[in-house]
Each structure stands twice: as C-alpha cells, then as structure tokens.
C-alpha positions in Angstrom: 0.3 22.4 -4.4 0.6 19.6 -1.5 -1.8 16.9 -0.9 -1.6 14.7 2.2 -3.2 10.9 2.2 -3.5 9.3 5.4 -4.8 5.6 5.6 -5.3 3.6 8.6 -6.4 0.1 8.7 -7.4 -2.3 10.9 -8.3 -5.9 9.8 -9.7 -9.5 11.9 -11.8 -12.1 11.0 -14.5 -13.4 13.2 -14.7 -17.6 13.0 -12.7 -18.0 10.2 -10.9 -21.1 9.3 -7.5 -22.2 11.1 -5.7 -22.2 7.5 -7.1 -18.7 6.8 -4.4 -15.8 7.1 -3.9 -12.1 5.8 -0.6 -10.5 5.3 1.1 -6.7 5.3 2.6 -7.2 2.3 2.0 -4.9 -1.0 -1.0 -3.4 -1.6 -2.5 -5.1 1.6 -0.6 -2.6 3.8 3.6 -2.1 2.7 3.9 -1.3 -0.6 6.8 -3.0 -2.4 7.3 -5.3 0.5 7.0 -8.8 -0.7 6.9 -11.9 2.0 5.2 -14.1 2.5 6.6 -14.5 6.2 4.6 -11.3 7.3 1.2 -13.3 7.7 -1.4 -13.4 10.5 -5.2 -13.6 11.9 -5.2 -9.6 12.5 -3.6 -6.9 11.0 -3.3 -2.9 11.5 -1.6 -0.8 9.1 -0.8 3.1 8.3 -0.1 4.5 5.3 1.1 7.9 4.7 1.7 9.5 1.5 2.3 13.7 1.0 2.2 14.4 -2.7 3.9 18.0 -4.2 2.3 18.7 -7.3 4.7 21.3 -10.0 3.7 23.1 -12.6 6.8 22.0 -14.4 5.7 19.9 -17.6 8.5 17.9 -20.2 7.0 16.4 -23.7 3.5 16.8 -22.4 3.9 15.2 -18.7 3.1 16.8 -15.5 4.9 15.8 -13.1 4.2 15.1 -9.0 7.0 14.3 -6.3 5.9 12.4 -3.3 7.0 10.3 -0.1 5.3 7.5 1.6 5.6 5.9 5.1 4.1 2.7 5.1 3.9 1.2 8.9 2.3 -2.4 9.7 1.4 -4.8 12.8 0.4 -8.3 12.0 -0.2 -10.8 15.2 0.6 -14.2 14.7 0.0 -17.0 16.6 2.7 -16.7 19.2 2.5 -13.2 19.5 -0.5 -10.5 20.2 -1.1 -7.6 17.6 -0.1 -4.7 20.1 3.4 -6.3 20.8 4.3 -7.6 17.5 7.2 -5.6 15.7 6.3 -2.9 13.5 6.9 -3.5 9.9 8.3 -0.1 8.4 8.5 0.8 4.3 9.9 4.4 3.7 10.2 6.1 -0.1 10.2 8.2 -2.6 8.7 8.9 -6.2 7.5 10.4 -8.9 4.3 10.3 -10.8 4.4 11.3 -14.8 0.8 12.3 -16.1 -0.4 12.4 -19.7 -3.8 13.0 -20.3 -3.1 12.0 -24.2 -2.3 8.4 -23.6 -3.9 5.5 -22.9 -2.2 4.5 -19.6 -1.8 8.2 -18.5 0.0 7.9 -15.5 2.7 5.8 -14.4 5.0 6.4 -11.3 9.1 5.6 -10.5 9.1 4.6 -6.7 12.6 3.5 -4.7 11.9 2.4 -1.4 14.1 1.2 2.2 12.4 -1.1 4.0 14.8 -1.6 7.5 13.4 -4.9 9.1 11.3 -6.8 6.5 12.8 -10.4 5.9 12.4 -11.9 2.5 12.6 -8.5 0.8 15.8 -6.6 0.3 16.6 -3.7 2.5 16.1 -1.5 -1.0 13.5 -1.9 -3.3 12.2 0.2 -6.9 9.3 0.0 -8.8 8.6 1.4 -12.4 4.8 1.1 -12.7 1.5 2.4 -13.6 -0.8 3.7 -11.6 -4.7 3.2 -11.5 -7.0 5.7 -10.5 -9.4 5.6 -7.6 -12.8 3.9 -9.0 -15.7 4.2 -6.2 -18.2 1.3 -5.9 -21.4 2.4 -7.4 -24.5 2.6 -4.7 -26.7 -0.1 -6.7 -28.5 -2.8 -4.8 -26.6 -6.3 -4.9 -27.7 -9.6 -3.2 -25.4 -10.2 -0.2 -22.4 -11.8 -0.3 -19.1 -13.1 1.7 -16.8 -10.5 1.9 -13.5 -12.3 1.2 -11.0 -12.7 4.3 -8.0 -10.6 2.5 
C-alpha cells in the first residue's frame, strides 16, 4: 500500500512586534534542518511525504519505507517572500511499528539538504514518532494564538 501526505503552509503575522520572527526550521517547515539563520516575518512551506507500507514484519515490527521533500520560503527584511531562495530538505526513512510497546513506533531518517547554512549538507535522525492527536471540539475562552 502507498499513502501520499501533502502539506502546504503559509504563515504572517498581522501587527506583531519588530522582535517577533518565525523560522523554516524543523518541525516548523524543514525537517532536520536546524538554523537559526532561516528566520522571517512570513513564511510558506511544502511538505511532501509518499509512504510504502510492506507486509514484511521482523521480531514483531511492521515496517513502512518513505521519502520526503521538504521545500520553504521565509522573507526577511531585505528581501520579499516570492523572491527569497527556496530552502530544499530531501530524504529517506523508515518507520518500525510495534503495537506491543509503549513507544510503538520510531523511524530512521537520513536526509540532504543542498543550500541550508548552519546545518550540514547531510543529516540522520533516529527517533520516535508521535501520532496525529486532533483538537477536541469543546468550547474554550479565546485566546492569543502564539506567533510560531
């Protein structure tokens, strides 16, 4: 079986403070990428991610394949979003799943990321892996979302 994630984002703050930025970096857009250069007032990324799943299983794990494509804009101060460079993270990994265990899935990612400065050009990650939670639909008293 093959499952395809596509996730595009687009990010900007209305009136926010002058000291106030958001970044690309890990989970906010290119996975793995860590820099703290790669900040701005507006960001726009696009994540692709095409998982195989096999039926092959060793000591109890099923294991998935997958590759990601992790693309991002940030625009700065000197430079507009549109004409910005694009920020690129490419990969591969695999995904071990054991329903027996506490922490029952954990992935092996290595990663080439071609133009991203204050991260080497090749990158891995052993890690677990949470799953998606979705927000509950209770009523809540408003609040400031947080500029991230």
């Amino acid at each position: 079986n093959l499952r395809q994630f596509i996730n595009l984002r687009y990010t900007t703050g209305i009136n926010r403070f002058n000291f106030e930025y958001i970044g690309i970096s890990g989970a906010d857009g290119i996975r793995g990428a860590n820099s703290s250069k790669l900040l701005g007032t507006k960001r726009l990324t696009l994540n692709l991610e095409t998982v195989l799943f096999s039926s092959f299983q060793v000591v109890g794990f099923r294991i998935a394949s997958y590759a990601f494509a992790d693309l991002g804009l940030v625009e700065t101060s000197n430079q507009s979003l549109l004409s910005s460079p694009i920020y690129q993270g490419f990969g591969l990994g695999f995904r071990f799943r054991n329903e027996n265990l506490t922490f029952n899935t954990f992935s092996v990612r290595f990663a080439f990321y071609p133009n991203i400065f204050s991260t080497s050009q090749l990158g891995f990650d052993l890690g677990g892996e949470t799953p998606l939670r979705l927000r509950d639909f209770t009523i809540e008293q408003p609040e400031i979302v947080p500029f991230r």
